[in-house]
PyMOL commands that place a pseudoatom at each C-alpha (Angstrom):
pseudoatom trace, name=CA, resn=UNK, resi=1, chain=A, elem=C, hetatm=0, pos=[65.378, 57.863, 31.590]
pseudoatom trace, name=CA, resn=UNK, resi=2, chain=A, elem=C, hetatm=0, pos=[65.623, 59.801, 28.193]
pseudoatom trace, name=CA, resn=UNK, resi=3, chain=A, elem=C, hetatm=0, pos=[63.771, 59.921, 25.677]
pseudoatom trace, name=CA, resn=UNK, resi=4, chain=A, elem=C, hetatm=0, pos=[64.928, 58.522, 22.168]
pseudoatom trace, name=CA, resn=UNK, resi=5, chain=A, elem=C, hetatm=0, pos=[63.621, 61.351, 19.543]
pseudoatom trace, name=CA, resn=UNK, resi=6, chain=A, elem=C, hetatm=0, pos=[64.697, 59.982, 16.733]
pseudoatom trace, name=CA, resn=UNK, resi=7, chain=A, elem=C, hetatm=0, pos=[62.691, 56.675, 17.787]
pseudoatom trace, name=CA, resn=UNK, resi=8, chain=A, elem=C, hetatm=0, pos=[60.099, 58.707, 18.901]
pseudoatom trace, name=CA, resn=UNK, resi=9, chain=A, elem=C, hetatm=0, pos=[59.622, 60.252, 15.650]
pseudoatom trace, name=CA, resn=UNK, resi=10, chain=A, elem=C, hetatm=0, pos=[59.809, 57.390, 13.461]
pseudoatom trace, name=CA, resn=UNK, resi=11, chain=A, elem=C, hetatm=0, pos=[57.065, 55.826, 15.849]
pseudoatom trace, name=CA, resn=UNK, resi=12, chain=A, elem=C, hetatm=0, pos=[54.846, 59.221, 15.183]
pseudoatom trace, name=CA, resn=UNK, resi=13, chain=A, elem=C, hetatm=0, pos=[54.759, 58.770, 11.978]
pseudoatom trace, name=CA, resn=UNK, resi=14, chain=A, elem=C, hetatm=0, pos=[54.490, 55.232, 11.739]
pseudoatom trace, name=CA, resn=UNK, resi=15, chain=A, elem=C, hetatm=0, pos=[51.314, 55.865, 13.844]
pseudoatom trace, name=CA, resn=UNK, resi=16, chain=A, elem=C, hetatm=0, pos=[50.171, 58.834, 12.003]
pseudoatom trace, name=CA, resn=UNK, resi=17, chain=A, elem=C, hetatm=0, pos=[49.203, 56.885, 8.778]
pseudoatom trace, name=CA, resn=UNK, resi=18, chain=A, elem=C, hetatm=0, pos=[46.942, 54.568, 11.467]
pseudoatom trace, name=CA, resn=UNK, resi=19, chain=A, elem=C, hetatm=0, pos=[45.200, 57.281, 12.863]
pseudoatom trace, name=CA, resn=UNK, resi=20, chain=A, elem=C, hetatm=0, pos=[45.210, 60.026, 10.458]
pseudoatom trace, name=CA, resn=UNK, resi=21, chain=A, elem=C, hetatm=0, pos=[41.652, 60.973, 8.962]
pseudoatom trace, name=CA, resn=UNK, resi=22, chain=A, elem=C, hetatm=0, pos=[42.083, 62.795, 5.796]
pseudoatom trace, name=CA, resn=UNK, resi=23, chain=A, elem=C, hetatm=0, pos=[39.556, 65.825, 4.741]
pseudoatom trace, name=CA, resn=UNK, resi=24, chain=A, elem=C, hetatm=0, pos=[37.105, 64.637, 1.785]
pseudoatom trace, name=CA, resn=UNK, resi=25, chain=A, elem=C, hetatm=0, pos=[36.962, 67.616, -0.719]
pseudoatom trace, name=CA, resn=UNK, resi=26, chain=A, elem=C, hetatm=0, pos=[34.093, 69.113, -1.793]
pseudoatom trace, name=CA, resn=UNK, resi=27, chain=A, elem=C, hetatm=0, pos=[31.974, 67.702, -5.286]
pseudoatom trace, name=CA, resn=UNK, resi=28, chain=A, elem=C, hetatm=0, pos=[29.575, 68.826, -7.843]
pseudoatom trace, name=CA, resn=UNK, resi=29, chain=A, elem=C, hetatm=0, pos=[27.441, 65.889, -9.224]
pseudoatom trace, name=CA, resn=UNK, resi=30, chain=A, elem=C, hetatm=0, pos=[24.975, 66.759, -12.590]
pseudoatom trace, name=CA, resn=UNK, resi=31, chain=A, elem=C, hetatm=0, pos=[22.481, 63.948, -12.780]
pseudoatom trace, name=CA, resn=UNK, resi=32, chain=A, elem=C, hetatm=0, pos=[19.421, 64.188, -15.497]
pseudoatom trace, name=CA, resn=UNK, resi=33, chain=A, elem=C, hetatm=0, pos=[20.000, 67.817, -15.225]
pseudoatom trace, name=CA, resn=UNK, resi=34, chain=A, elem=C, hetatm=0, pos=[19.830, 68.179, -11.108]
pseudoatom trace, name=CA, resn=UNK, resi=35, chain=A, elem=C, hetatm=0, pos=[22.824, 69.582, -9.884]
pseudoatom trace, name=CA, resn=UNK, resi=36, chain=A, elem=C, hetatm=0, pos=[23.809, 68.332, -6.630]
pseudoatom trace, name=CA, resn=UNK, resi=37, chain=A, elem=C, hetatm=0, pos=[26.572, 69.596, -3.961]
pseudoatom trace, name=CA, resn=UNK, resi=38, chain=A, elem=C, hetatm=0, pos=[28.678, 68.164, -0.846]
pseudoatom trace, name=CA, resn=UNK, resi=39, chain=A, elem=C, hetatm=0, pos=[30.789, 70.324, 0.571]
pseudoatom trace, name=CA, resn=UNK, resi=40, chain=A, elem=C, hetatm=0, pos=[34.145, 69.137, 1.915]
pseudoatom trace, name=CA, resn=UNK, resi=41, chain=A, elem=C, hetatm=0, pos=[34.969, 67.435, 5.356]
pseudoatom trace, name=CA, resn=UNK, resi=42, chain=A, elem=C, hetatm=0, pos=[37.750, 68.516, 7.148]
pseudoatom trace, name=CA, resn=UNK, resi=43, chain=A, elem=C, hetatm=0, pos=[39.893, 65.452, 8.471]
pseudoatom trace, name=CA, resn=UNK, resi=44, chain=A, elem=C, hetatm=0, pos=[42.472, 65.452, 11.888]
pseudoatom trace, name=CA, resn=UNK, resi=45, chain=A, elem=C, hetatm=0, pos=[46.102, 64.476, 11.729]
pseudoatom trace, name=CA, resn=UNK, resi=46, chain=A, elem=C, hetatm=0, pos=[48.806, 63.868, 14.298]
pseudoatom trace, name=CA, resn=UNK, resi=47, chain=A, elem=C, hetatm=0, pos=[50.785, 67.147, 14.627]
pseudoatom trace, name=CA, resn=UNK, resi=48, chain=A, elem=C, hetatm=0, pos=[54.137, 65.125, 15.121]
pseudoatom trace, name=CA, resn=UNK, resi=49, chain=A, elem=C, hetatm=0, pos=[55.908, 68.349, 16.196]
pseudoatom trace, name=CA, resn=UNK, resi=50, chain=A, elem=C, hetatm=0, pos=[53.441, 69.346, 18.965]
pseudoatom trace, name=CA, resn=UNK, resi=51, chain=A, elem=C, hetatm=0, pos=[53.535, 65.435, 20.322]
pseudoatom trace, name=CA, resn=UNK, resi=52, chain=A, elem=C, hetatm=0, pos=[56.989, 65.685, 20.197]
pseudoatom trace, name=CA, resn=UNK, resi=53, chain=A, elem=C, hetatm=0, pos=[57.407, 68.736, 22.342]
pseudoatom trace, name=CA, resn=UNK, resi=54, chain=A, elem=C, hetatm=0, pos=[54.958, 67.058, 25.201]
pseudoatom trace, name=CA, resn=UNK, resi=55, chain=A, elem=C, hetatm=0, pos=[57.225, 63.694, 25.004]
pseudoatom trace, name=CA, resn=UNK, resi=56, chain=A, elem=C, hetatm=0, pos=[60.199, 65.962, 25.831]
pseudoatom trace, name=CA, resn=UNK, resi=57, chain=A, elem=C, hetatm=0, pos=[58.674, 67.902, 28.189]
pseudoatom trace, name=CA, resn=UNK, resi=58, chain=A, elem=C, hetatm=0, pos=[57.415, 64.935, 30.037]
pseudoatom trace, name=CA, resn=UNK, resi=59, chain=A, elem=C, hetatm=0, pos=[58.880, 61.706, 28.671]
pseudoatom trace, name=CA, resn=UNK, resi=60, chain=A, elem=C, hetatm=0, pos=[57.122, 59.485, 31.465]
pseudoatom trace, name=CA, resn=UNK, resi=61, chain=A, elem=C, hetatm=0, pos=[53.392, 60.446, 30.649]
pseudoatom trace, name=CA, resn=UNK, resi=62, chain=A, elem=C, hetatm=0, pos=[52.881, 57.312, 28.628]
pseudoatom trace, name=CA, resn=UNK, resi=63, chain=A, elem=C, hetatm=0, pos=[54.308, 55.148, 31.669]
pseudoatom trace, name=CA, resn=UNK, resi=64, chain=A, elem=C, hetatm=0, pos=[51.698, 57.423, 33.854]
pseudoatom trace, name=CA, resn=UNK, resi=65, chain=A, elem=C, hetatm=0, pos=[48.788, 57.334, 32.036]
pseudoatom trace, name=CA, resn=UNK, resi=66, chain=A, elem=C, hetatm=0, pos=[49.706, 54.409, 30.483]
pseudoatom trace, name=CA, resn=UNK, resi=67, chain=A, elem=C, hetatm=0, pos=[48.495, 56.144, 26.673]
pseudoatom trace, name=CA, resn=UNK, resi=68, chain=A, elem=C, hetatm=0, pos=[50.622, 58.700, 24.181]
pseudoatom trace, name=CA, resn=UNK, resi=69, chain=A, elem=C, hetatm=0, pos=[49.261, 61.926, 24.730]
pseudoatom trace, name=CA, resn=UNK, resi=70, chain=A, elem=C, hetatm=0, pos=[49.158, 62.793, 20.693]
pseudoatom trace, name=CA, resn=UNK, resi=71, chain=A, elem=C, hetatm=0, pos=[48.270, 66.361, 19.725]
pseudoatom trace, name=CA, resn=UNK, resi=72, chain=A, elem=C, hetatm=0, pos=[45.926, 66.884, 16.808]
pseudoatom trace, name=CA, resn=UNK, resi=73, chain=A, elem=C, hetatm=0, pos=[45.588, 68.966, 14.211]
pseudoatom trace, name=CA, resn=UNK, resi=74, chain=A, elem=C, hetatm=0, pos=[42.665, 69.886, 11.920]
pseudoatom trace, name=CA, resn=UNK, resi=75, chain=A, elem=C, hetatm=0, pos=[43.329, 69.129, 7.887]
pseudoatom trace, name=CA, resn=UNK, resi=76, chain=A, elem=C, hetatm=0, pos=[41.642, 70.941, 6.150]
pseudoatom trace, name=CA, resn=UNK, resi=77, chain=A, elem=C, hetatm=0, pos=[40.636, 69.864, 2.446]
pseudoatom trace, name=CA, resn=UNK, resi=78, chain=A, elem=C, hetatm=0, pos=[41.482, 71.569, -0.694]
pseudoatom trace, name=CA, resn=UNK, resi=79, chain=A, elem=C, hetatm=0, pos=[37.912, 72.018, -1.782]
pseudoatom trace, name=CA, resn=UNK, resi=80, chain=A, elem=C, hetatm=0, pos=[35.359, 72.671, 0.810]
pseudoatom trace, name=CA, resn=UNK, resi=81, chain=A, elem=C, hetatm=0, pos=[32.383, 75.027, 0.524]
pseudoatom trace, name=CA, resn=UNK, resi=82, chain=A, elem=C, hetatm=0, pos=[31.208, 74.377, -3.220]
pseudoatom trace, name=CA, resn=UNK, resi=83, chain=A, elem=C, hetatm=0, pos=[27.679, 75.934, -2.788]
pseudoatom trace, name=CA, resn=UNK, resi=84, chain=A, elem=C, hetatm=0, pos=[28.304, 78.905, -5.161]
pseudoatom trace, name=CA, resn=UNK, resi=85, chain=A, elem=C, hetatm=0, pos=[30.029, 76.974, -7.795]
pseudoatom trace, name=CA, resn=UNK, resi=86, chain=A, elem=C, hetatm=0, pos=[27.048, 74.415, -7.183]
pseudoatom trace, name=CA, resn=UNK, resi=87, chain=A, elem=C, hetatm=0, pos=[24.585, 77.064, -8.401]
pseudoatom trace, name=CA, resn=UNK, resi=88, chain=A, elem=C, hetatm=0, pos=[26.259, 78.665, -11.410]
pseudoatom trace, name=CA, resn=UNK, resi=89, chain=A, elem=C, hetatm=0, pos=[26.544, 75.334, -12.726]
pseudoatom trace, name=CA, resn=UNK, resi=90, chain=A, elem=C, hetatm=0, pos=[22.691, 74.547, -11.956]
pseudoatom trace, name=CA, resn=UNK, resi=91, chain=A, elem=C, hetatm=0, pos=[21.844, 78.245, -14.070]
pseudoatom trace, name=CA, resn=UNK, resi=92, chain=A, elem=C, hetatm=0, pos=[25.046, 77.299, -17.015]
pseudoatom trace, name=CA, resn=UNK, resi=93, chain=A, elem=C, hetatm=0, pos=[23.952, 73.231, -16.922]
pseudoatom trace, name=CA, resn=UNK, resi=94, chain=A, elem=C, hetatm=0, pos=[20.493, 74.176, -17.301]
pseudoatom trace, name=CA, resn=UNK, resi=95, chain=A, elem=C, hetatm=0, pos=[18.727, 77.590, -17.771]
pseudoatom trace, name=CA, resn=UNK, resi=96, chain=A, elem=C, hetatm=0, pos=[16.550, 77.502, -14.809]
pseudoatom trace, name=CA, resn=UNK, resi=97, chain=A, elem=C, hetatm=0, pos=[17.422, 74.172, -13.844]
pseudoatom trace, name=CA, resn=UNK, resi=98, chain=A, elem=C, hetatm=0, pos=[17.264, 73.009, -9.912]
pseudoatom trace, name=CA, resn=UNK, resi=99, chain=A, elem=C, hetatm=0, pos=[20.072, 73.127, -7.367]
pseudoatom trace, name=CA, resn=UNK, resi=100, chain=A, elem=C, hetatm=0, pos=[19.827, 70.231, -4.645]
pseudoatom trace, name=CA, resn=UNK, resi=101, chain=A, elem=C, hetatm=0, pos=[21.760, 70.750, -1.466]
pseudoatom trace, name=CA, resn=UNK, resi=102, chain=A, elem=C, hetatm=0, pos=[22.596, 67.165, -0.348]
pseudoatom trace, name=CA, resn=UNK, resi=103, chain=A, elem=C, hetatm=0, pos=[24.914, 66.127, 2.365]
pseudoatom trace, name=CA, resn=UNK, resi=104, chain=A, elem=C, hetatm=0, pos=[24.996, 62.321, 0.794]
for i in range(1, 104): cmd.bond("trace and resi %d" % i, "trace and resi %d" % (i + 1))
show_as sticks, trace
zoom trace
């Protein structure tokens, strides 16, 4: 048996956009003068390359173990810690105004 890449990698990607979990940047919200923060969340993708390099290596793990053996990745978002920015704009907003950490 060999193992049809091309095919293979169509079907990765196809999956991919199933499974994927994308990262959630960070935001700043200003409500009635309360700053409030939530830092970014990474998310997980498919690393298609990786996956592909275990399919070659062993093309009959999914008739094995009867799954795909998909490597994952972490993705990281563009915007994650926002704490500091989260504070100047709590002092610039509002001269002494309050900074909330929230993780809503």
């Amino acid at each position: 048996m060999e193992l049809d890449t091309e095919t293979a990698h169509k079907f990765l990607e196809e999956f991919s956009e199933q499974v994927n979990i994308p990262p959630v940047n960070g935001t700043l919200l200003i409500e009635s003068g309360v700053v409030s923060a939530r830092n970014g969340v990474p998310g997980r993708q498919i690393d298609i390359d990786t996956t592909m390099a275990l399919l070659n290596e062993d093309p009959f793990s999914v008739l094995d173990y009867g799954f795909l053996p998909a490597a994952m990745a972490p993705w990281d978002p563009q915007i994650l810690d926002v704490t500091e920015a989260a504070e100047r704009a709590a002092g610039s907003w509002n001269p002494g105004g309050k900074f909330e950490p929230t993780t809503r």
